[in-house]
N, C-alpha and C positions, 0 to 999 in steps of 0.2 A: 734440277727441275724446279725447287722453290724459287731460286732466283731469278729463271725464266719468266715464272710465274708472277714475282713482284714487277717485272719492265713492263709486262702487259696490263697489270690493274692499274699503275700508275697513266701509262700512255691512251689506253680507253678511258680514262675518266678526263685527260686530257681533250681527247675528241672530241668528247663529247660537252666539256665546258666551251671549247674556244668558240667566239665570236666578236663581230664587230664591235665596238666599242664608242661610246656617242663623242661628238666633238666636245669641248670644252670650252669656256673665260676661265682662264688661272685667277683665282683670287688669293689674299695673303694667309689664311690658312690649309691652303693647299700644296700638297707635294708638290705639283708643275709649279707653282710659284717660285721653287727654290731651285728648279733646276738651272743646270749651268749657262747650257743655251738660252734661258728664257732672263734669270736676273743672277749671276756670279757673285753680284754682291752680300748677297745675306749666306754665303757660308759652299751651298751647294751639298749640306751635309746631314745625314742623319741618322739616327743611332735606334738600331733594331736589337732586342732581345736574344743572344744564340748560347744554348747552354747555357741557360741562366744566367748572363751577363751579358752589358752592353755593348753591342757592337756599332762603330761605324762604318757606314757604306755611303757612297760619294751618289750624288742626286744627279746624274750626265747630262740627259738628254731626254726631251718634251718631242714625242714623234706626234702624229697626227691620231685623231680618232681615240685621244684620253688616253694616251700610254705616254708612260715614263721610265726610263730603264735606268736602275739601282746597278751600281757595282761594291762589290766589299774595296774597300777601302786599300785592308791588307790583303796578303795571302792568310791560305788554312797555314797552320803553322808544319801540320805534317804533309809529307809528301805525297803522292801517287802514282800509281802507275795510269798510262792513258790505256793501257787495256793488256790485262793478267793473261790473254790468251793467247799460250803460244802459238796453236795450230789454226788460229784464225784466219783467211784468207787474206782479207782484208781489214790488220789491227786499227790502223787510222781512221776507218769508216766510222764517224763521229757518232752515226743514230746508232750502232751496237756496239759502242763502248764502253769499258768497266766504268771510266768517268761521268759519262753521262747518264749511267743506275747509280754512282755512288752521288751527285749533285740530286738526284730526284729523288731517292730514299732517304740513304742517312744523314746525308747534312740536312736534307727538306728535315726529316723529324728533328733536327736539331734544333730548328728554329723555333718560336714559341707561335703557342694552337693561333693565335690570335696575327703575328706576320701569315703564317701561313694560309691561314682565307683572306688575306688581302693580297697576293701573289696570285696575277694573270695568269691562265695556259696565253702561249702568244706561240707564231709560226714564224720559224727562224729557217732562213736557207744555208744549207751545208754540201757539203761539197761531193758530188756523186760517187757512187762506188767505180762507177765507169770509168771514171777520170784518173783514176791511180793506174799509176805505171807507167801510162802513155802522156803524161804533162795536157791529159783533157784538161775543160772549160765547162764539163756541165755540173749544174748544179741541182736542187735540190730545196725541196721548202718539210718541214716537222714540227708537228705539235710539242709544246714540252713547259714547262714551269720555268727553272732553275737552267743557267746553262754556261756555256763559258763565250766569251767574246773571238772576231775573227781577225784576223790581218789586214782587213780591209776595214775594216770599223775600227782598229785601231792607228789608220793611215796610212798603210808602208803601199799603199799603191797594190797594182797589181805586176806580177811576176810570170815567168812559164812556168811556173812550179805553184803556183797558189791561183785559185779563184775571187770571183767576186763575193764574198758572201753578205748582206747586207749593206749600208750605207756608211759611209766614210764619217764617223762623228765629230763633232765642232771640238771637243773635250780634247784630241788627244794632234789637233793640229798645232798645241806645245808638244814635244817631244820628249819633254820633262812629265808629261802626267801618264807616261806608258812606265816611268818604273812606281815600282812599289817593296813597300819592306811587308815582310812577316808579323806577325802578332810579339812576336820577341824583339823588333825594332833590326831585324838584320834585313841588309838586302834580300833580293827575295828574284830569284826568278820563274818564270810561269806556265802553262800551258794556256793556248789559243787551241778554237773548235778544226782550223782551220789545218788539212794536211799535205803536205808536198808533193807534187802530183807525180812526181819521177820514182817514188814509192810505192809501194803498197804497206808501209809498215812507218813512216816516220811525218808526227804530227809536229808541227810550229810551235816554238816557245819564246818566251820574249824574255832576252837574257836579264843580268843584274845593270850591266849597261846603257839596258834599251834597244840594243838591236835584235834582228830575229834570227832563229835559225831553226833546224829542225833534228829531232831527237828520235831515237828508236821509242815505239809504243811502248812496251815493256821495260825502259827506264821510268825514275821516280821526279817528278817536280812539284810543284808548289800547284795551287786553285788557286786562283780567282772567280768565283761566283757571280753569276748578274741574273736577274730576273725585273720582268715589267709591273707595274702595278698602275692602276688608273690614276690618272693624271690630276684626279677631284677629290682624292681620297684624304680626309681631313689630317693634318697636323696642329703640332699646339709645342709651345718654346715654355719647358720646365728644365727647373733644377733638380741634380740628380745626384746624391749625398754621395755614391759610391764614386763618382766622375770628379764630385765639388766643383760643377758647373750647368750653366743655362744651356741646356739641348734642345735641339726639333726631334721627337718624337710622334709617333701617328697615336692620333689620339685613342 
């Protein structure tokens, strides 16, 4: 019951924040100024507070209407499950996922009070409950903070077994920027929001290779976290004794 209970504070206060968002001019102390899409030259990168340490996360993509979408960099270093519940109907179903309470609570409180009010609600579309089992096509739009990327935002096209879910981003049409390592520096493979339609229980992960496949819910992989934040939202390039280097930090 308590658990139930935090999906729902967090997902109403979501609702209740999400809105449009003004257009923008990128200027040079601004987050869309460093995104990938917009100028790759100055880095694409920068470095958020998580557990009292610095974290980098990769600056992607400038969408329209002062949004900017942040990815971590690495994976968490420990693993998860995409969803603890055996007797679930439907474990793949992305919006009642263990993953998607554990990206909204406890990594959210992980991050410092100060990331966390400059993190959008935004509306991401996922993949219908309808759709599992029979290789459906419908989709699905949810509020939410913190969340994981799709199959299709990360380029692999679309399949009969996978939906559309969002936009195909400029970032990952190298093939080379879908792998990633761990906080320990080891390869690293991942979970995507995005789940197999020929299933009712097996979500997409993006190996240490780079290509994709799909895994039982109740197995353990790596996160990748992403979240929006406003495309105007000030930065500033300091040195940071624990790094012994010049960072883009939000100011």
């Amino acid at each position: 019951m308590k658990k139930i209970t935090i999906i729902f504070l967090v997902f109403v206060s979501c609702f209740t924040g999400c809105q449009n968002l003004k257009k923008v001019n990128y200027d040079g102390n601004t987050i869309g100024s460093i995104a990938y899409n917009y100028n790759k030259e100055l880095g694409y990168t920068i470095y958020l507070i998580e557990n009292n340490k610095y974290v980098p996360f990769l600056v992607i993509h400038n969408y329209d209407n002062n949004k900017t979408l942040l990815l971590r960099k690495n994976t968490l270093i420990k693993p998860k499950k995409y969803n603890e519940v055996y007797d679930e109907l439907y474990p793949s179903y992305y919006k009642n996922s263990d993953i998607n309470n554990f990206l909204n609570n406890e990594y959210y409180s992980s991050l410092d009070t100060k990331i966390q009010k400059l993190i959008s609600c935004t509306n991401i579309e996922i993949t219908s409950k309808d759709s599992l089992e029979i290789h459906g096509n419908k989709i699905e739009s949810m509020n939410t903070f913190i969340f994981l990327l799709s199959t299709y935002e990360l380029g692999y096209g679309l399949a009969n077994t996978a939906t559309k879910e969002g936009i195909e981003l400029d970032f990952f049409k190298n093939p080379n920027n879908r792998l990633a390592l761990d906080d320990s520096g080891k390869k690293s493979s991942y979970w995507l929001r995005t789940p197999d339609t020929g299933y009712s229980s097996a979500p997409y992960i993006v190996a240490q290779d780079g290509k994709i496949g799909s895994i039982n819910a109740y197995d353990e992989d790596k996160v990748r976290p992403a979240f929006i934040v406003a495309s105007d939202t000030k930065i500033k390039k300091e040195f940071v004794n624990e790094l012994d280097s010049m960072i883009f930090i939000f100011e």
